[in-house]
C-alpha positions as CSV (number, residue, x, y, z in Angstrom):
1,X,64.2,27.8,-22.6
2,X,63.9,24.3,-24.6
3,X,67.1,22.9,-25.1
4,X,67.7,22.4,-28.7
5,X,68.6,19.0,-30.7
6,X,71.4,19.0,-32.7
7,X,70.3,18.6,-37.2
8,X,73.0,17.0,-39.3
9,X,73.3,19.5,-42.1
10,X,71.7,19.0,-45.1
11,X,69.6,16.0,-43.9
12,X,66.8,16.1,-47.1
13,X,70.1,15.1,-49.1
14,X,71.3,12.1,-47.0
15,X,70.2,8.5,-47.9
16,X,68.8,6.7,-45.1
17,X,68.0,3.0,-45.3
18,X,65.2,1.8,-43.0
19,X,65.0,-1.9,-44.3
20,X,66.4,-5.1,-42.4
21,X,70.0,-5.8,-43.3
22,X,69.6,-9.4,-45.4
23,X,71.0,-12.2,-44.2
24,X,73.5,-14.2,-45.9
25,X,72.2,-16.4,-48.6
26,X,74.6,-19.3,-48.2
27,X,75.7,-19.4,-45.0
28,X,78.1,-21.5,-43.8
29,X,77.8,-24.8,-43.3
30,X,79.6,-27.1,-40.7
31,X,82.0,-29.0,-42.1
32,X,81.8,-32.9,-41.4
33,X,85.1,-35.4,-42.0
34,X,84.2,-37.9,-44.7
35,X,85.2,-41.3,-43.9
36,X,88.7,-42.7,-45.6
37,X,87.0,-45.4,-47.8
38,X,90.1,-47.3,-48.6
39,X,91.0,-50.1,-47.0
40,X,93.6,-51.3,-45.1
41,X,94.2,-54.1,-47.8
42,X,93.5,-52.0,-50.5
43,X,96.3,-49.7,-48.5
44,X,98.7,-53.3,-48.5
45,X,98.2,-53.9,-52.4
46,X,99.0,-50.4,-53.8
47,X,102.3,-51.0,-51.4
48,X,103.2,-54.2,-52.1
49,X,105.3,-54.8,-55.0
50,X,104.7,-58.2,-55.9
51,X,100.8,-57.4,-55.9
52,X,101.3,-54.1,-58.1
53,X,103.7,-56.8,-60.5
54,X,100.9,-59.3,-60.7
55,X,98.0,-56.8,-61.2
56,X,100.3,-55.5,-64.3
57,X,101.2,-58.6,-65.7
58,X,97.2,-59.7,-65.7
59,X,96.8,-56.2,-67.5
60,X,99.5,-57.0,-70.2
61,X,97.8,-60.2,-71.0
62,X,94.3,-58.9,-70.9
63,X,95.8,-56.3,-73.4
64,X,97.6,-58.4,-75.9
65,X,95.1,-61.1,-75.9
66,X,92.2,-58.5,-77.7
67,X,94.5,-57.0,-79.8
68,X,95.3,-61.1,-80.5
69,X,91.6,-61.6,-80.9
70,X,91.3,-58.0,-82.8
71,X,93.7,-59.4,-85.5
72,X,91.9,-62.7,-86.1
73,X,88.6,-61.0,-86.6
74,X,90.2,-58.8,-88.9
75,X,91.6,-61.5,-91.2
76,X,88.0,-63.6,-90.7
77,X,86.3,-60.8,-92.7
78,X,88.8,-59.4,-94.9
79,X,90.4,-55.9,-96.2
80,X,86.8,-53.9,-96.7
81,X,89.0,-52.1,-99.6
82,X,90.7,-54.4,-101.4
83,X,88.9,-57.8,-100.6
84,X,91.2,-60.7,-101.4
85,X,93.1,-60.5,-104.7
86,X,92.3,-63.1,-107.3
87,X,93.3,-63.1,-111.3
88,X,90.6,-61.2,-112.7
89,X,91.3,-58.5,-109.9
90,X,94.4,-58.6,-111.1
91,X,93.4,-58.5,-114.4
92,X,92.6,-54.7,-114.0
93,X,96.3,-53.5,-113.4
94,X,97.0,-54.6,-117.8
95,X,93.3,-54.2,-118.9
96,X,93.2,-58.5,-119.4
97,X,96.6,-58.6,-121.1
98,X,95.4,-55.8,-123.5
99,X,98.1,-53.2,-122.1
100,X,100.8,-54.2,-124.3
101,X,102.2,-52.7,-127.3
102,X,100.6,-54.5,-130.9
103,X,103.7,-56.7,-132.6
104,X,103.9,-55.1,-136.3
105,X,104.2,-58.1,-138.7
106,X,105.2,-58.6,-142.4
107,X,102.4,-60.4,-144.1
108,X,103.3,-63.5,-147.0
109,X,101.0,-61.5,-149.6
110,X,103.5,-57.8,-150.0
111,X,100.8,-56.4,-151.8
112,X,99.2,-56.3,-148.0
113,X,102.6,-55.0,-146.8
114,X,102.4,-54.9,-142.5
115,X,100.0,-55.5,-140.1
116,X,99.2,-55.4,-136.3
117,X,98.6,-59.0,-135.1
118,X,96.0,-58.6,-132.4
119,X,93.5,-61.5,-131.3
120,X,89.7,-60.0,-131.6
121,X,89.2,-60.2,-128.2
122,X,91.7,-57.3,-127.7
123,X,90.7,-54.0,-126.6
124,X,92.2,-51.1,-127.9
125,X,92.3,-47.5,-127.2
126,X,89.9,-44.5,-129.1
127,X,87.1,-47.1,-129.1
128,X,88.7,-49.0,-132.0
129,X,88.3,-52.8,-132.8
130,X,91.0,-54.9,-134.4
131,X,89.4,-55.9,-137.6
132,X,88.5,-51.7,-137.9
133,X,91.9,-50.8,-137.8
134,X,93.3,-53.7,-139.8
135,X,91.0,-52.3,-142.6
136,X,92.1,-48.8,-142.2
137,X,95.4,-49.8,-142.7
138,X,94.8,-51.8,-145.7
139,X,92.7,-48.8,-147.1
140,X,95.4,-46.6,-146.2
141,X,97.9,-48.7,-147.8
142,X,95.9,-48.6,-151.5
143,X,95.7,-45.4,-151.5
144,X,98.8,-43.8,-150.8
145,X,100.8,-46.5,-153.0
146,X,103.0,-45.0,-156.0
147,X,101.2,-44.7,-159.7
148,X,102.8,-46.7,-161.8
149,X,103.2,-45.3,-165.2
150,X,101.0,-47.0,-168.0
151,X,103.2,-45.7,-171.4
152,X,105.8,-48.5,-170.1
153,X,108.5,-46.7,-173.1
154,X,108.9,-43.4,-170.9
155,X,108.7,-45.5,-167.5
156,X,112.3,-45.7,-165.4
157,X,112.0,-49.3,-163.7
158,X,114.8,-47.6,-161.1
159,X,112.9,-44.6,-160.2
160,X,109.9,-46.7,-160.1
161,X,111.6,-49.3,-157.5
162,X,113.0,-46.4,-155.1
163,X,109.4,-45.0,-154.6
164,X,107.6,-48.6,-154.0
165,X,110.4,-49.2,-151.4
166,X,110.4,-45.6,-150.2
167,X,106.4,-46.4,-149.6
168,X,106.9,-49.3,-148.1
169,X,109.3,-48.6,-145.5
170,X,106.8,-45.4,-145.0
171,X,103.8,-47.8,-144.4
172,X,105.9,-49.9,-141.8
173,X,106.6,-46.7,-139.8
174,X,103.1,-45.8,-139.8
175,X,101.5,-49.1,-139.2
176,X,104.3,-49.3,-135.9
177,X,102.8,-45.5,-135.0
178,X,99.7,-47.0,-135.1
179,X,99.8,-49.4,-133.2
180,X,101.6,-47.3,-130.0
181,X,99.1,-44.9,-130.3
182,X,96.0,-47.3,-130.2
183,X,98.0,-50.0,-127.5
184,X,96.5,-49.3,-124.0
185,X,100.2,-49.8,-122.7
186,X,100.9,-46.2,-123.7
187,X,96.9,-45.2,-122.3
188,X,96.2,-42.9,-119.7
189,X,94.5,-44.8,-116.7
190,X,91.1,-42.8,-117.7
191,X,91.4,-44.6,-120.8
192,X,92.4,-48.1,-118.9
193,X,89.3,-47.6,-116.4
194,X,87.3,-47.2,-119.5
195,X,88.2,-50.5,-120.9
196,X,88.1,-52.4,-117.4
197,X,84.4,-50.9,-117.4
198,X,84.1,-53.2,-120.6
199,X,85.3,-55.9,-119.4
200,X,83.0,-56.0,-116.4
201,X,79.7,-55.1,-118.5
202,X,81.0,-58.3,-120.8
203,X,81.8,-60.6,-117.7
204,X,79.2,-59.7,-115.6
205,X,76.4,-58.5,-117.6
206,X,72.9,-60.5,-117.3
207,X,72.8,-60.3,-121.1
208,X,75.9,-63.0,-120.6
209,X,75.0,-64.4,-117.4
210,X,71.3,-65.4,-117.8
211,X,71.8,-67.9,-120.3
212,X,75.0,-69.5,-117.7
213,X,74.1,-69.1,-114.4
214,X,70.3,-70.3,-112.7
215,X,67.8,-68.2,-111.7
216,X,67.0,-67.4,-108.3
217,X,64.4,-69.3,-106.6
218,X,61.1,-67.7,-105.8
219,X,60.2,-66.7,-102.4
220,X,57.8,-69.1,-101.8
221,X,57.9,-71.8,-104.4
222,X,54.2,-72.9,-103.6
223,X,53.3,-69.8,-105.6
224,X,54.4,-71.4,-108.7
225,X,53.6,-74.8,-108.3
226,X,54.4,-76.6,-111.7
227,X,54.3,-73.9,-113.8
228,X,57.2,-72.3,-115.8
229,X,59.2,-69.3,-114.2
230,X,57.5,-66.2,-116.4
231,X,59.3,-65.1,-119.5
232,X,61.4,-61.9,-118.8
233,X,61.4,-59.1,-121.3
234,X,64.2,-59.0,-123.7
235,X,67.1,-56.5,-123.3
236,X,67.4,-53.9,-125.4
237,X,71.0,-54.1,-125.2
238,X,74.1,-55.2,-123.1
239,X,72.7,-55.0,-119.5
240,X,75.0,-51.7,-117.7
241,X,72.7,-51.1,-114.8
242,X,72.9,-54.1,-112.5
243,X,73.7,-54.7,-109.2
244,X,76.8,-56.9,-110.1
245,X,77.8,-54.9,-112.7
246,X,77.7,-52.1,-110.8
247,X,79.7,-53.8,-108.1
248,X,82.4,-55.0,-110.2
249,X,82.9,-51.3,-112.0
250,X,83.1,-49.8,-108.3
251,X,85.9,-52.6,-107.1
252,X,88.1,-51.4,-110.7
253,X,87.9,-48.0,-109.8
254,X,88.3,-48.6,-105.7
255,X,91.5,-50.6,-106.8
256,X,92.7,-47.6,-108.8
257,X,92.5,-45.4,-106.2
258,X,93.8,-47.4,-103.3
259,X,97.2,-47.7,-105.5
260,X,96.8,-44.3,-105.6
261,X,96.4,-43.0,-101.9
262,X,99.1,-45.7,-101.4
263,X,102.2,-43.6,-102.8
264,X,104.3,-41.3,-101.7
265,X,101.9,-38.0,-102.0
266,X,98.7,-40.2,-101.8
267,X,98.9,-40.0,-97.9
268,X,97.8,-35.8,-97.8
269,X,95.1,-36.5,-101.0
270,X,91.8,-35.7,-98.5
271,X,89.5,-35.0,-101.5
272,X,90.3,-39.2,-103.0
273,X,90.6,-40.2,-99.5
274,X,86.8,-38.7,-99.3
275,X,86.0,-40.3,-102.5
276,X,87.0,-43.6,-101.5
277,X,85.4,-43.5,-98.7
278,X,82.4,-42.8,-101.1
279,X,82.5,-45.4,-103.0
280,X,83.4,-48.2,-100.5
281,X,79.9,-47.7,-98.8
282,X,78.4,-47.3,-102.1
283,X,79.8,-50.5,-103.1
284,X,78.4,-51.9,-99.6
285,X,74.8,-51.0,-99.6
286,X,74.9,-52.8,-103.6
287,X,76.5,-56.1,-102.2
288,X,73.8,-56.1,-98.8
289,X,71.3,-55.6,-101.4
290,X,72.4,-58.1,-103.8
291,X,72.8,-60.9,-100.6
292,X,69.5,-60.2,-99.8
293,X,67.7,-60.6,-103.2
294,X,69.1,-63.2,-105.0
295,X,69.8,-64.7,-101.0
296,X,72.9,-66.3,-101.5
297,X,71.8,-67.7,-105.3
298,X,74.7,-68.5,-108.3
299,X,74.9,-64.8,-108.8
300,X,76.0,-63.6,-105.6
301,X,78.8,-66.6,-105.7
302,X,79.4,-65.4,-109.4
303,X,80.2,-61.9,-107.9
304,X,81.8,-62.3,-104.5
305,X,84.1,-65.4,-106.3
306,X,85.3,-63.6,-109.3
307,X,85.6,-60.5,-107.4
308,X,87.0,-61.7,-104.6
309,X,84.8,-59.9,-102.1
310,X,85.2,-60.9,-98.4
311,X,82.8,-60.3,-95.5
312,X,84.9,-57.5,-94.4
313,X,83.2,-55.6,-97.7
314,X,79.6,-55.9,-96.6
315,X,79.3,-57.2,-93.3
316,X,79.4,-54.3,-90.4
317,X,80.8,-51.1,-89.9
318,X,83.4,-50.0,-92.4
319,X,85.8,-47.3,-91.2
320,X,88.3,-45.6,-93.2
């Protein structure tokens, strides 16, 4: 009788794998000793104390010399803000002396009573002029005076002389209301921009400055030869789009809100700080454009004179 072979039990249910075991995908390697790729001087300096010294002083000096050099560049081109400060700059802070409060004078005529002595070159607040409000005051003044009586046998002279001075000391009081509430000393500095926008339309304006300052040259005078520069076509009105004007309304308002960001809460203001930023590049693409068209001409020298505007506001990168 056969012998008989021994069946694991249940072998249909058994997994059997007939494939080659893999082999390992990153075996290991041999590892080689890298050289030691310092030398035995570079061994001596990092120990020697009078080399580490030296190497450290060389460093210091290295150091302080480009912040040295760093400083004097600086200064070469200017603040990019603020530019250098001159007197019309200045100017901006009292709106060209016109930020004061209007002196309230008695006239020689008293039929004219008071009146605010202001030059006409005065701005005032609510868009008025001088001679306007002088001659609202004198209307004023007519037609809130007393009636005098006609039938002179019923009239009291007393009664008569109480209400004339009663009206005049009225008048005064109003004429010295008036003139706080029109005095840019007492505006709000939306008001005060408003004027210094003005004053740089009047200033700088080439309604004002074409008849003062010479034209550009041409780009190649050869064009022209003998003849006449053509005739330009006359302004409609004052001149509120140009690059100079434009430049000089930007500085009043960048000067407004550097003062600003400069206080005591103006250090955590990120939405000015933003708008600044704004309109210091704004301010920088007018003045590269200006350079380059009028290429160095009486206007530019106009502008960056009066204005005071340094290289530091056109020239390079400005960082904030």
């Amino acid at each position: 009788m056969p012998p008989r072979i021994s069946v694991p039990l249940r072998f249909s249910v058994s997994k059997l794998c007939l494939r080659p075991a893999p082999s390992p995908s990153n075996p290991q390697l041999p590892i080689i000793p890298v050289a030691n790729l310092v030398t035995m001087a570079q061994r001596r300096k990092y120990k020697d104390p009078y080399a580490l010294a030296q190497a450290k002083q060389r460093k210091d000096a290295n150091t302080s010399r480009q912040a040295e050099l760093q400083k004097q560049r600086k200064e070469a081109l200017g603040d990019p803000v603020r530019g250098i400060t001159t007197e019309f700059v200045q100017s901006f802070d009292n709106v060209g002396g016109s930020a004061v409060l209007q002196e309230v004078t008695s006239t020689e005529n008293p039929s004219e009573g008071v009146r605010i002595t202001s030059a006409d070159d005065v701005l005032l607040n609510h868009f008025l002029k001088p001679s306007e409000l002088e001659a609202s005051i004198r209307h004023s003044q007519l037609l809130t005076e007393p009636v005098i009586d006609k039938v002179r046998d019923s009239a009291d002279p007393a009664l008569e002389a109480a209400a004339k001075k009663k009206h005049e000391e009225g008048h005064k009081n109003a004429t010295a209301a008036l003139a706080r509430i029109v005095s840019l000393a007492n505006a709000s500095q939306k008001d005060k921009t408003r004027a210094n926008i003005m004053r740089c339309i009047d200033i700088f304006g080439r309604h004002k400055t074409d008849s003062t300052l010479r034209p550009r040259a041409p780009t190649n005078p050869l064009i022209l030869g003998d003849k006449p520069l053509p005739e330009k076509t006359p302004r409609a009105g004052p001149d509120t789009g140009s690059s100079e004007v434009q430049i000089a309304i930007l500085t009043a308002k960048i000067r407004v809100l550097a003062d600003q960001l400069d206080t005591r809460g103006g250090k955590k203001d990120k939405v000015n700080k933003r708008n600044l930023r704004i309109m210091v590049h704004k301010r920088q693409k007018l003045l590269r454009y200006l350079r380059t068209k009028e290429r160095g001409g009486d206007r530019w020298q106009h502008v960056t004179n009066t204005l005071g505007l340094s290289e530091g506001t056109w020239k390079g990168e400005i960082s904030l």
